[in-house]
LOTIBA-279427 format. One record per residue (C-alpha): residue number from 0; x negated, y, z negated. Coordinates in Angstrom, 1 decimal. Each point is the difference from the previous one (the first is absolute). Layout:
LOTIBA-279427
<r num="NUM" x="X" y="Y" z="Z"/>
...
END
This chain:
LOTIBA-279427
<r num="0" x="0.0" y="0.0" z="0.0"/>
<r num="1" x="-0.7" y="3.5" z="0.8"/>
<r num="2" x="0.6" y="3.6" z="-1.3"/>
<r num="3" x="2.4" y="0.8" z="2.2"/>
<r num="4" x="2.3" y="-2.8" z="-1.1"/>
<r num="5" x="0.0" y="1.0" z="-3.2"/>
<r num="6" x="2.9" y="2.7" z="1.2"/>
<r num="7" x="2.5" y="-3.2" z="0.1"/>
<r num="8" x="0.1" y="0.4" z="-4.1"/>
<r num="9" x="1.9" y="3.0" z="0.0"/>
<r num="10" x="1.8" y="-0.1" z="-3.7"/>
<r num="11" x="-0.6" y="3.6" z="-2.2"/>
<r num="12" x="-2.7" y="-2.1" z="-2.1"/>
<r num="13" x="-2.0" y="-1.0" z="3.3"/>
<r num="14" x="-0.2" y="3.0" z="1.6"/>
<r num="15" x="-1.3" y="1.4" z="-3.2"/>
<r num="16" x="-2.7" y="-2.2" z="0.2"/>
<r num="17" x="-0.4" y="-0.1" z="3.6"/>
<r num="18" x="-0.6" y="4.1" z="-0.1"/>
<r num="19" x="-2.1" y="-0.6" z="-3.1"/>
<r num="20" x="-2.5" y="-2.8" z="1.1"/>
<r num="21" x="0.6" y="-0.6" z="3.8"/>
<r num="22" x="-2.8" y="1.8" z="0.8"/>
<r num="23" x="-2.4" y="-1.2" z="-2.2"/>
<r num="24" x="0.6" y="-3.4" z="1.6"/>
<r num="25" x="-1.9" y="-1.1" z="2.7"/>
<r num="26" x="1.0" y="-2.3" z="3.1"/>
<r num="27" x="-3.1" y="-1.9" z="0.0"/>
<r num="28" x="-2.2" y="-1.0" z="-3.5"/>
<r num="29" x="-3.6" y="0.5" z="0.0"/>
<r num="30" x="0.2" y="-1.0" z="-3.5"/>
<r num="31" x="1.3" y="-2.4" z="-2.5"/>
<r num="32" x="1.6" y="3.2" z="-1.7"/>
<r num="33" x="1.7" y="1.1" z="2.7"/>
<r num="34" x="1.8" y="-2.7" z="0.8"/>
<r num="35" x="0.6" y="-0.5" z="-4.1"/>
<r num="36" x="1.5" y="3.5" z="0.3"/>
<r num="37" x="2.1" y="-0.9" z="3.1"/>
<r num="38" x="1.2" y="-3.3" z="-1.7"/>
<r num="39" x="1.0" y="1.7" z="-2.8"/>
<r num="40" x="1.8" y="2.9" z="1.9"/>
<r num="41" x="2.3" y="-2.4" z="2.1"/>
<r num="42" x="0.7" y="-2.1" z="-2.9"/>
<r num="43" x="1.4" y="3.1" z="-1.7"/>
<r num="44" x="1.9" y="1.1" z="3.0"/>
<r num="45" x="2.1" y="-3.5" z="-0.2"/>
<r num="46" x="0.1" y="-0.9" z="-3.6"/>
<r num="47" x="1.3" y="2.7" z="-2.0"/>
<r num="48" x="2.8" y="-0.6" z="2.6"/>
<r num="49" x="0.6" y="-3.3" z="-0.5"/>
<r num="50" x="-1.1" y="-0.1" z="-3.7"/>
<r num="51" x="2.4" y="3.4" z="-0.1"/>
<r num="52" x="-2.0" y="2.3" z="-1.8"/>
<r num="53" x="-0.2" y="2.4" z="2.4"/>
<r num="54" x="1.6" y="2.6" z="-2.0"/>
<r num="55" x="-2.5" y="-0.7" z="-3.0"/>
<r num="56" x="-2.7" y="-0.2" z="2.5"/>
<r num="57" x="0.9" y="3.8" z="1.0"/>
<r num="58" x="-0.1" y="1.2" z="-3.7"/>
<r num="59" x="-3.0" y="-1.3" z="-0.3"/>
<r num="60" x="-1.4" y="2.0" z="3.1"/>
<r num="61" x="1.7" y="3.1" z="-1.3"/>
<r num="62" x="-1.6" y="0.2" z="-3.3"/>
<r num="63" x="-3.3" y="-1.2" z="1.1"/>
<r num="64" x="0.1" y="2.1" z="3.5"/>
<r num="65" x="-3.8" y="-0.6" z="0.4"/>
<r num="66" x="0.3" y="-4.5" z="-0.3"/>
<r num="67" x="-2.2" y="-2.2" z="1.8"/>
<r num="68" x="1.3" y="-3.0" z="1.8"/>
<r num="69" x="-1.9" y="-2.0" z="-2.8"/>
<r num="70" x="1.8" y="1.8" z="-2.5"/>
<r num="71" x="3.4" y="-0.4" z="1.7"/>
<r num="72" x="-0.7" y="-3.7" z="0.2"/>
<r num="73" x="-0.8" y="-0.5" z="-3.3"/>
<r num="74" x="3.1" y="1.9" z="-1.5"/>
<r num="75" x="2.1" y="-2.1" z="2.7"/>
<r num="76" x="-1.5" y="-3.4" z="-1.7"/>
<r num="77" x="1.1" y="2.0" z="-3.2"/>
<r num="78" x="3.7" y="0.3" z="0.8"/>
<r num="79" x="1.2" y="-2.9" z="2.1"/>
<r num="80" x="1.3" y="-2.9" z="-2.0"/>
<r num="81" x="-1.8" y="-3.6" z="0.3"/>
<r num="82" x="0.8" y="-1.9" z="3.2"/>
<r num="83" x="1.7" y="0.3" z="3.1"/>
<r num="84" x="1.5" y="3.4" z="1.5"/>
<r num="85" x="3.6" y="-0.1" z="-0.3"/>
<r num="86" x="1.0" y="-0.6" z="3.9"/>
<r num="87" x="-2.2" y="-3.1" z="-0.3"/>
<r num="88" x="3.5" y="-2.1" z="0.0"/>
<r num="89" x="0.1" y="1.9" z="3.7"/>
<r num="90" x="-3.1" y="-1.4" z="0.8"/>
<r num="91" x="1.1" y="-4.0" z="-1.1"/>
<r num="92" x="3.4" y="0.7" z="1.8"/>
<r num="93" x="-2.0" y="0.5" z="3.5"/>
<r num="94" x="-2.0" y="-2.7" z="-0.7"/>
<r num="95" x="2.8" y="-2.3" z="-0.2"/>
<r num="96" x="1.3" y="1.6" z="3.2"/>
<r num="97" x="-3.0" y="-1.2" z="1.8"/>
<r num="98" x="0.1" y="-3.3" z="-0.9"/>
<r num="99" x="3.8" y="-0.8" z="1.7"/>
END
């Protein structure tokens, strides 16, 4: 995946991050931390979706305006509960799908 399909992840909480980090992100890793940082960066643009803590997630960003992705990451690990997102019983309801 590129940068420029990271404009498919269009709730309030992505974009936030989006125009935060996007351009810190680089399309092609020269090093291990890059692509750390751009691991960590698309995680975040799915999982406090899915995990729904996008709204937490904002906060977050709001009273600490100058977070690093590493810092955002971390609180994230903070605040979601053990185990799988919610939708996950979406994900095991395609599943069975595919094998009829």
């Amino acid at each position: 995946m590129n940068k420029s399909e990271f404009v498919k992840y269009n709730t309030p909480f992505q974009r936030l991050l989006r125009n935060m980090f996007a351009d810190s992100i680089k399309d092609e890793w020269k090093t291990n931390e890059e692509r750390d940082l751009f691991d960590k960066f698309f995680f975040l643009l799915g999982a406090a979706e899915q995990y729904e803590v996008e709204e937490e997630m904002t906060e977050y960003i709001k009273v600490h305006p100058d977070v690093t992705i590493d810092e955002l990451d971390d609180y994230f690990e903070e605040i979601v509960p053990p185990g799988l997102p919610p939708c996950a019983s979406e994900w095991e309801d395609d599943e069975d799908e595919e094998k009829t």
